[in-house]
C-alpha positions in Angstrom: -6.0 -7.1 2.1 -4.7 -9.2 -0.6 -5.4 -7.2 -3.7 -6.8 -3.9 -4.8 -7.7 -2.2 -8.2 -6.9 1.2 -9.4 -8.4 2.7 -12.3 -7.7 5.6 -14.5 -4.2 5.9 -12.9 -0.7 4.5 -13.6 0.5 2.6 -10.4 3.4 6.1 -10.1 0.0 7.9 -10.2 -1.2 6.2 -7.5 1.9 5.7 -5.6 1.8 9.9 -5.5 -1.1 10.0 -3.9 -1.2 7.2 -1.4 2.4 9.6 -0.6 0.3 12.3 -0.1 -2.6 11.2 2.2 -0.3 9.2 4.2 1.6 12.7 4.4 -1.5 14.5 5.3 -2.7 11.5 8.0 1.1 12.5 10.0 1.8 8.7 8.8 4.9 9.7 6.2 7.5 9.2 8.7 6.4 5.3 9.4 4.7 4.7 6.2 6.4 4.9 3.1 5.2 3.2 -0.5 7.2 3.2 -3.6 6.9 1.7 -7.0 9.8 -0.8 -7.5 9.5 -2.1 -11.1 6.7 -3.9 -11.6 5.8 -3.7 -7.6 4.2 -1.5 -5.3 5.9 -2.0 -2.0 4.5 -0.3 1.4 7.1 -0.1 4.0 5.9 1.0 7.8 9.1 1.7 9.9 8.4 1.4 13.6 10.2 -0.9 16.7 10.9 -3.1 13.4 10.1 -3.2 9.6 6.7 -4.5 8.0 7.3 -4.8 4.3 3.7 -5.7 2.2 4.9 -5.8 -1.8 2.3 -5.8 -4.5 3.0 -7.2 -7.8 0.8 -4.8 -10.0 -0.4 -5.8 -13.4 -2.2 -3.6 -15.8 -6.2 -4.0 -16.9 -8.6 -2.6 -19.3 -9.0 0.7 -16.9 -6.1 1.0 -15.1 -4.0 -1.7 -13.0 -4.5 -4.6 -10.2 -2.3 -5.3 -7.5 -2.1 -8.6 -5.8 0.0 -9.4 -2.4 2.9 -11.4 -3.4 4.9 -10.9 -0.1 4.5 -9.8 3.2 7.2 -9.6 5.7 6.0 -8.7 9.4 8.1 -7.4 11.9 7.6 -9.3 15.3 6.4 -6.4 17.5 4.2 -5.7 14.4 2.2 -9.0 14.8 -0.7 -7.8 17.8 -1.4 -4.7 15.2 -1.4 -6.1 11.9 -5.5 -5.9 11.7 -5.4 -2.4 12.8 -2.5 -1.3 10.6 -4.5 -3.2 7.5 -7.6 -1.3 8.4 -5.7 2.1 8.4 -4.2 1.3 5.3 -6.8 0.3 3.4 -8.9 3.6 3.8 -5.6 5.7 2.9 -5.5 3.2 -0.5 -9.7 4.0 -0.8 -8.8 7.3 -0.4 -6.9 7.7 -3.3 -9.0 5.8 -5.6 -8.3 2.0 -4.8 -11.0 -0.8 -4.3 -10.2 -3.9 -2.7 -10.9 -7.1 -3.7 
């Protein structure tokens, strides 16, 4: 997943929400995402720290966020697809396509 697209929502807007399905999906106390100026920056805390950070523009309907970093922690390597995969139906969930 390098970008996504969020319409109708401000990226705290979104941010809120990914909070909440992440707290509803028992992922909270691994997952974390925050708004950090002009970034959206997902944080998964487990035997090491992943760090994925989004620099988020707006557009016409909403905003787009595109990959700019991604730090992986070295256990985190053998489950980086399946961790992407989880991730990115939490961020559908709340309203985001990829693209």
């Amino acid at each position: 997943m390098h970008s996504f697209e969020v319409t109708e929502k401000t990226p705290e807007d979104f941010v809120a929400g990914v909070n909440r399905s992440l707290e509803e999906h028992g992922l909270a106390s691994y997952v974390s995402v925050v708004v950090d100026g002009e970034d959206i920056v997902a944080r998964i805390q487990w035997m090491g720290t992943t760090k994925l950070r989004f620099r988020t523009r707006p557009n016409d309907e909403g905003f787009r966020a595109d990959l700019q970093r991604q730090q992986v922690a070295p256990l985190h390597g053998a489950f980086q697809q399946s961790f992407e995969e989880r991730f990115e139906n939490v961020l559908a969930k709340v309203g985001a396509k990829l693209v």
